[in-house]
C-alpha positions as CSV (number, residue, x, y, z in Angstrom):
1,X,0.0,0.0,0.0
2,X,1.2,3.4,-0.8
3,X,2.6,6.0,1.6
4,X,0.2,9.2,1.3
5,X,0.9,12.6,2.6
6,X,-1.7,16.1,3.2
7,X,-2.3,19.2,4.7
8,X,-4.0,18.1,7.5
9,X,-5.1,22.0,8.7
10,X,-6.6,24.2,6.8
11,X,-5.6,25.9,3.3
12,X,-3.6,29.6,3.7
13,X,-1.7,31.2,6.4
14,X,-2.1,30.4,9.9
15,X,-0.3,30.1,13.0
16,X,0.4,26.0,12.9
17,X,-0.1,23.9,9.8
18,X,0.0,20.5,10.1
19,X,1.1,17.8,7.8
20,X,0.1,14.2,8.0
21,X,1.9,11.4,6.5
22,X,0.8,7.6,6.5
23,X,1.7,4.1,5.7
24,X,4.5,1.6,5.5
25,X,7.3,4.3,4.4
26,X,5.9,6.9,6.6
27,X,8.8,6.7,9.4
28,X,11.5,6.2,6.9
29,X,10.2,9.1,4.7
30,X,10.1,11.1,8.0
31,X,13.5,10.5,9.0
32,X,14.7,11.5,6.0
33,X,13.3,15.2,6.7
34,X,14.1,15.7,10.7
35,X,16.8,13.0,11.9
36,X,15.7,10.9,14.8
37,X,11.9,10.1,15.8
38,X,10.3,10.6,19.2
39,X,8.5,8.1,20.7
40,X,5.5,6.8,19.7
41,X,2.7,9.8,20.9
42,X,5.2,12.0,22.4
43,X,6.1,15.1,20.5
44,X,9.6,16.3,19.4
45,X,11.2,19.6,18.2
46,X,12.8,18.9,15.3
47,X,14.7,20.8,12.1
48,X,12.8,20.3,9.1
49,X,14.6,19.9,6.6
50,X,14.6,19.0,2.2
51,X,16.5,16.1,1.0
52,X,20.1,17.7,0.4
53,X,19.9,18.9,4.1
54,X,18.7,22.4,3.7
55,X,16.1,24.0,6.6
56,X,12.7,24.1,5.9
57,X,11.2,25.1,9.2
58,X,11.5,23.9,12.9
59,X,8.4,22.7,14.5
60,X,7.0,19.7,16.1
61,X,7.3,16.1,15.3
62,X,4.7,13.2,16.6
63,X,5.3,9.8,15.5
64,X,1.7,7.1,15.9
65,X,3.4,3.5,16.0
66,X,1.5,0.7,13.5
67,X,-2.0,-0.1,14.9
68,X,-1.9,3.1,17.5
69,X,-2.8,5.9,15.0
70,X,-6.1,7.2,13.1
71,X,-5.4,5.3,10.2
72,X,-4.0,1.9,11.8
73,X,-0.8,2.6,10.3
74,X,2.7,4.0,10.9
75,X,1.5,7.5,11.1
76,X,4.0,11.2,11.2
77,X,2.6,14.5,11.6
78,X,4.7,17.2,11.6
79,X,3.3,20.7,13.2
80,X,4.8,23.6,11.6
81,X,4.6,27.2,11.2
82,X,1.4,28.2,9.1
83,X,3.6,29.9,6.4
84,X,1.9,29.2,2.8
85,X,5.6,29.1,1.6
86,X,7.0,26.4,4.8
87,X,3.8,24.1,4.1
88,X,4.2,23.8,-0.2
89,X,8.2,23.4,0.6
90,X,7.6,20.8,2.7
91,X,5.2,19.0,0.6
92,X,7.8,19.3,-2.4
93,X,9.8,17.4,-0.4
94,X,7.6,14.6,0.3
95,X,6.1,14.4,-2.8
96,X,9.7,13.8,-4.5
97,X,10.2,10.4,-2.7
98,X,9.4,7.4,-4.4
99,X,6.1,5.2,-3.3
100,X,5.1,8.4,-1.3
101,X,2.2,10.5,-2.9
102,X,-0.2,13.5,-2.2
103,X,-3.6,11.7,-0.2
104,X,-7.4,11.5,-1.9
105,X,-10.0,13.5,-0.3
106,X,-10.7,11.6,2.6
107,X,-8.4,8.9,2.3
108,X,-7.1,8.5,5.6
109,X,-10.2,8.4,6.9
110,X,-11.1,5.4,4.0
111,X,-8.0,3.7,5.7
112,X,-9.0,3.8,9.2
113,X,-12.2,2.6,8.2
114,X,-10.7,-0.7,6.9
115,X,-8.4,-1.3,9.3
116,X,-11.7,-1.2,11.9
117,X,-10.3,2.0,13.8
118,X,-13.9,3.4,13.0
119,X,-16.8,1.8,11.5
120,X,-19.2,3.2,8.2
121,X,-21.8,5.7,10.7
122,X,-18.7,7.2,12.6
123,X,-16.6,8.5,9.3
124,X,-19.8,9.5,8.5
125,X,-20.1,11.3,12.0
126,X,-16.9,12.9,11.3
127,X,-17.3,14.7,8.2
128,X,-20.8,15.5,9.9
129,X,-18.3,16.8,13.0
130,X,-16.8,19.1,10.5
131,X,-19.8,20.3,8.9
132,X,-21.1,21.3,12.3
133,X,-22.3,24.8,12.3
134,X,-24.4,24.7,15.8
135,X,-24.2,23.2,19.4
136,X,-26.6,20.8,19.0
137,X,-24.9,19.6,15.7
138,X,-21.8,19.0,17.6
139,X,-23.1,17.0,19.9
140,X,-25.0,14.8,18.0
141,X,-21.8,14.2,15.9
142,X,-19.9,13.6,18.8
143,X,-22.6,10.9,20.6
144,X,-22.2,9.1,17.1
145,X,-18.8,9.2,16.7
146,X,-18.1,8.0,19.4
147,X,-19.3,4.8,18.2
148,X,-22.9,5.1,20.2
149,X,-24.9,4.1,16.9
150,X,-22.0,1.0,16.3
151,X,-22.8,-0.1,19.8
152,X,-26.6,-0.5,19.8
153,X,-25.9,-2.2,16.5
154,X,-23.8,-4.8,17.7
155,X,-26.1,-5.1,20.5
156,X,-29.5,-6.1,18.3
157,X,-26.7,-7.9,16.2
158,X,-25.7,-10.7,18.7
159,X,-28.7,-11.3,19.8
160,X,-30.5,-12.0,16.5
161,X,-26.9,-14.2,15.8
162,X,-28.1,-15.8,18.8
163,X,-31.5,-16.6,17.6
164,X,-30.7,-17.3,14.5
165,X,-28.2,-20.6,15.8
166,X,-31.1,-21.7,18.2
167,X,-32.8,-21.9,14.4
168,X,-30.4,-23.5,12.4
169,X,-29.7,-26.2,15.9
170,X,-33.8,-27.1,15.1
171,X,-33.0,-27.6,11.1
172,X,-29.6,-29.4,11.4
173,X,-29.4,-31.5,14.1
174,X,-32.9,-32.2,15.1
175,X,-32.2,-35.8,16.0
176,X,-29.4,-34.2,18.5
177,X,-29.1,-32.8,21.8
178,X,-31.2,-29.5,21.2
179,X,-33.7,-27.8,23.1
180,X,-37.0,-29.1,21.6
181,X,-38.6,-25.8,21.5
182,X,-36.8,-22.6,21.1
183,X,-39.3,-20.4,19.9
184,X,-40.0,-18.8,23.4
185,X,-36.3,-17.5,23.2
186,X,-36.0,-17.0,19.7
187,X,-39.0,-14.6,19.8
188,X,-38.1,-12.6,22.6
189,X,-35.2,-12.0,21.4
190,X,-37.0,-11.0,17.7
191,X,-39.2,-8.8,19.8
192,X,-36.9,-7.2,22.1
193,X,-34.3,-6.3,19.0
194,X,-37.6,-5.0,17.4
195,X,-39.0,-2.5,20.0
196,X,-35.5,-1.3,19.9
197,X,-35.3,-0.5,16.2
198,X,-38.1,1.1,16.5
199,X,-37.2,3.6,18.8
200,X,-34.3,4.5,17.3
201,X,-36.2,4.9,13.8
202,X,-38.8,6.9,15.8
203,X,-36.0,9.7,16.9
204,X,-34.9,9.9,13.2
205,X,-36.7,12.6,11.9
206,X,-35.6,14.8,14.3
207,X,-31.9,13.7,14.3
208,X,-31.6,14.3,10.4
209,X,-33.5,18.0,11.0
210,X,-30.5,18.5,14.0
211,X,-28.0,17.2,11.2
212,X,-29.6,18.9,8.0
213,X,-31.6,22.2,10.0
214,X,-35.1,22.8,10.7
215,X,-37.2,25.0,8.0
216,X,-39.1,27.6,9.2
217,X,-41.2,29.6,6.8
218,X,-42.4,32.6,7.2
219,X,-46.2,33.1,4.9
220,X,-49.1,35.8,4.6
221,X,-50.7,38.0,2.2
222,X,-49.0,40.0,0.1
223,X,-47.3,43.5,1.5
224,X,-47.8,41.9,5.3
225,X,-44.0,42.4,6.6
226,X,-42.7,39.3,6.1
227,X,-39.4,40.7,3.8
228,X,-38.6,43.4,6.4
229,X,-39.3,40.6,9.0
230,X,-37.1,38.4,7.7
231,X,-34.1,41.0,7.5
232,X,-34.6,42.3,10.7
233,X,-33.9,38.6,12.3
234,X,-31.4,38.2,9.6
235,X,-29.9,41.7,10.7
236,X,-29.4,42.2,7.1
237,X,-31.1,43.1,3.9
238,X,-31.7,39.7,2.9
239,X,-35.0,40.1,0.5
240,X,-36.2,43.5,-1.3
241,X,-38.9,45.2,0.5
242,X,-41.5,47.8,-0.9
243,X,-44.9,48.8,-0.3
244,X,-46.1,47.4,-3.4
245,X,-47.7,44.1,-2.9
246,X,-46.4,40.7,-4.6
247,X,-42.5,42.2,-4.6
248,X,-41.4,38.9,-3.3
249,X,-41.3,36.3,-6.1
250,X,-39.2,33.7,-5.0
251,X,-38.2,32.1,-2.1
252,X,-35.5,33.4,0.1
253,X,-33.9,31.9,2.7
254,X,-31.1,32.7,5.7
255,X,-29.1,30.6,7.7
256,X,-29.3,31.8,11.5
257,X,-28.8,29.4,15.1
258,X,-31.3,29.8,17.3
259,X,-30.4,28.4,20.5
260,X,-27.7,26.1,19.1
261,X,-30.1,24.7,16.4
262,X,-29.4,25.1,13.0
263,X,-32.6,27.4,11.5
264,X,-33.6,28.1,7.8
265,X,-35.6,31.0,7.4
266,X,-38.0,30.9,4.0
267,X,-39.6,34.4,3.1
268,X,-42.3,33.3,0.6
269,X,-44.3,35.0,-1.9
270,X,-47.7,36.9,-0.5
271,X,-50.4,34.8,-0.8
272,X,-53.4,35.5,-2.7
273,X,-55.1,34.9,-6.3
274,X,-53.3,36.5,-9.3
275,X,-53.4,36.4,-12.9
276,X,-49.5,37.6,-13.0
277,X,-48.0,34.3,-14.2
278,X,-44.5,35.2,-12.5
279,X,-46.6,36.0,-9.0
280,X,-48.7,32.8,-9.5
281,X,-45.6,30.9,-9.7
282,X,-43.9,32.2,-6.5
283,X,-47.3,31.5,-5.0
284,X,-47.1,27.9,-6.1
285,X,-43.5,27.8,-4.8
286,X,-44.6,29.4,-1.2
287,X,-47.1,26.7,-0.5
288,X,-44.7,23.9,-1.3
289,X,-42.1,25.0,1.2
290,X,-44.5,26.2,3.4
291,X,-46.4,22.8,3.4
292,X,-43.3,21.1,3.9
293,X,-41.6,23.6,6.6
294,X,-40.7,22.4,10.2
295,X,-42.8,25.4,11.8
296,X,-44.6,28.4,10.2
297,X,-44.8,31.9,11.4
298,X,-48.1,33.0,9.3
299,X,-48.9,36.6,9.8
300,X,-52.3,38.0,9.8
301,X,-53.7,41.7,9.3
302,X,-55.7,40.7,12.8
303,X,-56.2,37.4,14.5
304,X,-60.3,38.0,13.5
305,X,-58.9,37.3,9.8
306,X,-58.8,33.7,8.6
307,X,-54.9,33.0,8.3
308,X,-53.7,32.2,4.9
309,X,-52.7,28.6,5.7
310,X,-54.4,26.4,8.1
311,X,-52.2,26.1,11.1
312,X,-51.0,23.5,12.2
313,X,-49.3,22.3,15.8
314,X,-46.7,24.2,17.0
315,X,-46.9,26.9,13.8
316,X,-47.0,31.1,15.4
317,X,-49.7,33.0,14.4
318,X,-48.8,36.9,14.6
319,X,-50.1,40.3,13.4
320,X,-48.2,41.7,10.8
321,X,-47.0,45.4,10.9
322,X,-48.2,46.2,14.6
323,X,-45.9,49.0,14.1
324,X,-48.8,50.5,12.0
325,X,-51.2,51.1,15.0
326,X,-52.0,47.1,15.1
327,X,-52.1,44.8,17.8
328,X,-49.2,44.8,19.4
329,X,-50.5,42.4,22.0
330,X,-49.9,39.7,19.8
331,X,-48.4,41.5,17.1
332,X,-44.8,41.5,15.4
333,X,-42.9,44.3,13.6
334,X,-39.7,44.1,11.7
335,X,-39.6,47.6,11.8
336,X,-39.6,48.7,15.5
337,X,-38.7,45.2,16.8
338,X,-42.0,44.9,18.6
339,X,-42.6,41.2,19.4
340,X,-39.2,40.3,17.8
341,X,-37.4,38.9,20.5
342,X,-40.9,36.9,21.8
343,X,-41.2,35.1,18.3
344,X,-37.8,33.9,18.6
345,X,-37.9,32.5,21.8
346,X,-41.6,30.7,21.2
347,X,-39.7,29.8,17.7
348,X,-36.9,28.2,19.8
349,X,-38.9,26.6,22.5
350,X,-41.0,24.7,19.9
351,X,-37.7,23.7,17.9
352,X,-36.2,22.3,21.3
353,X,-39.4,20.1,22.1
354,X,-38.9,18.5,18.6
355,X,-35.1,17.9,18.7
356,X,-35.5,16.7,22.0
357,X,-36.5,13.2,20.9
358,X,-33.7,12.9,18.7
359,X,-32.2,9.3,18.3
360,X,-29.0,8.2,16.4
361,X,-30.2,7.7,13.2
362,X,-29.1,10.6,11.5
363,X,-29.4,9.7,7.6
364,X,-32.1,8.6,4.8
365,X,-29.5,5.8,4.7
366,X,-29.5,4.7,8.6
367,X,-33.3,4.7,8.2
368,X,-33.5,2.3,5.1
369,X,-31.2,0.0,6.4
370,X,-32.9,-0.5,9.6
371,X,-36.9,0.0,7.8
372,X,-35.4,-2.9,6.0
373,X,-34.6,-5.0,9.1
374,X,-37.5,-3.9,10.7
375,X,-39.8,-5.3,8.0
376,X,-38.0,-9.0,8.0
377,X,-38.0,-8.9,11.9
378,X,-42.2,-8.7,11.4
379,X,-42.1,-11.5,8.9
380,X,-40.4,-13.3,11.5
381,X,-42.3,-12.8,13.9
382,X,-45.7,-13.5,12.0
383,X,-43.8,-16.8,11.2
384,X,-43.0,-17.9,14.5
385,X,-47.0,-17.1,15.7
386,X,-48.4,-19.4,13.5
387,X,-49.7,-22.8,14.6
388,X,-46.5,-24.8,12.4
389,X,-43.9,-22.3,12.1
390,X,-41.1,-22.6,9.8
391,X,-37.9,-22.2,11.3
392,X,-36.2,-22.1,8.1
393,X,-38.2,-18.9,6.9
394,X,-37.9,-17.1,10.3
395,X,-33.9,-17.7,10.0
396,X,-33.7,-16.4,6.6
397,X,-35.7,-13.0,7.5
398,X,-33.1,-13.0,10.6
399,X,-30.3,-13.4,8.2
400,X,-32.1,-10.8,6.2
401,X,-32.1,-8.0,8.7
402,X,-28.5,-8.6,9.8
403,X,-27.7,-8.1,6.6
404,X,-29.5,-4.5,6.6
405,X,-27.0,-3.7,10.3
406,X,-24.5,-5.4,8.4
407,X,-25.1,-2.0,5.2
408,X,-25.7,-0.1,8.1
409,X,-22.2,0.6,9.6
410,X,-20.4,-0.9,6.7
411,X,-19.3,-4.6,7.2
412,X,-20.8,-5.0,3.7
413,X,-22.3,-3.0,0.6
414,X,-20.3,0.2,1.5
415,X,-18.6,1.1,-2.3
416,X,-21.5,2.8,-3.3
417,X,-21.6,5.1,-0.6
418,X,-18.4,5.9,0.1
419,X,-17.0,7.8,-2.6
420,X,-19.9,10.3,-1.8
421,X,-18.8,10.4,1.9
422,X,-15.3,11.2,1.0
423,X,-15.9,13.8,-1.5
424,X,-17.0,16.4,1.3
425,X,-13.8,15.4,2.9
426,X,-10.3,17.5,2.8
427,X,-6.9,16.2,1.5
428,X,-5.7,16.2,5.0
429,X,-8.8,13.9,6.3
């Protein structure tokens, strides 16, 4: 296996960069740069030098022995000053040794994933880790990387191993020393593993909104506020705002964190009837994202008017341009800030309740694989609750949904997943 090399900080000038190399030629390439290593996860100060001897820099050395680093192999980073012209010298000079070459995206992260230093949901944690915007974000990448989702997997794994033998005992060596009926145990053990699954699927939407962000639209009639209501949480001129009614066409939307939860903000179109065709279309567009929005803030000319959506749980209804001599009771103005600060906290409070039940499954593809195993668990089960059950269809719809954990944290099926993994990664990860 080739010896790769990478930036392993970020690109430009900085105080430290740091340089990663790894693979079977990594120590010998690295002694050929600084002289003598330092022990195995203890740092050094050591010249850096080019291949006729020349200084590059001085900075720190840590050598990762075989099996004790990130990758699982002979690992050497080298932590130097964060000079755009120290960091390419020093790459020259790595890159004009033979079997050593410049790393894929991602590619030492691909390597610690086969050597079993991290399984398929945790490098999938970690380029979510990097990605991380918000607190809540954070932490949730964290719990998984940490190997939480891995764990509970191997946990419903084993035991539907173990029911799966107490099977295949009854089918191959009937005629031997077997318990005569394991059905008692191999059921609880189906419905156990199931109730489980469940849970975790159950928490899912709100662990991919955590991951992804929550949506929060903000709709109404036309020439209602809702522009100069988005800018003024945005704190910037983020849509065009004028008196005349149907200005916004399209849908706009900002980025904020409201109490460590990643928020999208959508100004929509006014709604209302038109025979503009441009309107009509941002009308169209409005109701799609508002239909499809986490939470709505739907503003009203007075809470005697019918809204222009139906509300549903959780969603704010608010008077639009108190400012104007409105309600200010239960109004909002993006204008004088009236209500502002109110909105966002009962915006925040309803965002928290729904994050709250957040499980581990953080992806379309964590949900699959375990609706998958989920559905053969059920066949199993309706197999083993019939008068003459077949224990060689119950095993195979075991077999089927350890396959599904199997996909799930990558002991099988993982090549058509991971190239899109590793293309949000750096050079240096």
């Amino acid at each position: 296996m080739d010896t790769i090399f990478a930036l392993a900080s970020a690109q430009g000038k900085a105080g430290v960069a740091v340089i990663r190399i790894s693979g079977p030629q990594s120590f010998e390439t690295a002694r050929e740069l600084v002289g003598t290593l330092p022990q195995s996860h203890r740092a050094g100060l050591r010249d850096i030098t080019d291949r006729q001897g020349r200084l590059l820099d001085t900075g720190l050395v840590i050598a990762f022995d075989d099996g004790r680093s990130f990758t699982g192999e002979p690992t050497v980073e080298f932590q130097l000053h964060g000079s755009v012209a120290v960091v390419m010298a020093v790459l020259d000079v790595l890159a004009s040794f033979p079997d050593v070459r410049t790393a894929e995206p991602g590619e030492f992260t691909r390597r610690a994933l086969a050597k079993n230093r991290l399984d398929l949901t945790q490098v999938e944690a970690l380029a979510d880790l990097i990605d991380a915007d918000t607190e809540s974000q954070r932490l949730q990448a964290q719990r998984i990387l940490s190997g939480a989702l891995g764990k509970i997997t191997e946990t419903w794994r084993k035991n539907l191993i173990r029911a799966a033998a107490l099977l295949e005992a009854t089918i191959d060596f009937a005629d031997e020393d077997v318990p005569e009926d394991v059905s008692p145990e191999v059921l609880s053990l189906i419905d156990n593993t199931l109730v489980s699954i469940r849970k975790e699927l159950e928490g899912s939407g709100a662990a991919e909104r955590i991951r992804q962000g929550f949506e929060v639209a903000i709709v109404g009639p036309p020439n209602i506020g809702k522009s100069t209501l988005l800018n003024a949480l945005a704190g910037r001129e983020a849509a065009i705002t004028s008196e005349i009614a149907g200005t916004t066409r399209d849908v706009i939307e900002v980025q904020m964190n409201l109490g460590g939860l990643a928020v999208t903000l959508l100004d929509t179109a006014g709604l209302r009837e038109t025979t503009d065709i441009v309107e009509k279309m941002g009308v169209e567009r409005a109701l799609s994202r508002a239909e499809t929005a986490d939470l709505r803030v739907i503003l009203v000319q007075d809470l005697d008017n019918s809204p222009s959506v139906l509300p549903r749980e959780g969603d704010l209804v608010r008077v639009g341009k108190c400012d104007n001599g409105g309600d200010t009771v239960n109004g909002v103005s993006g204008i004088t800030g009236n209500g502002l600060d109110q909105m966002i906290r009962d915006i925040t409070d309803v965002l928290k309740v729904r994050a709250s039940g957040a499980g581990l499954v953080t992806r379309s593809r964590h949900r699959q694989a375990l609706s998958t195993g989920v559905a053969a668990l059920v066949e199993a089960q309706r197999e083993l609750c019939n008068d003459n059950p077949r224990s060689e269809l119950v095993a195979e719809e075991i077999r089927r949904c350890i396959r599904g954990l199997d996909i799930l944290v990558g002991r099988i099926g993982i090549e058509t997943v991971l190239d899109e993994i590793f293309s949000s990664f750096c050079l240096g990860k």
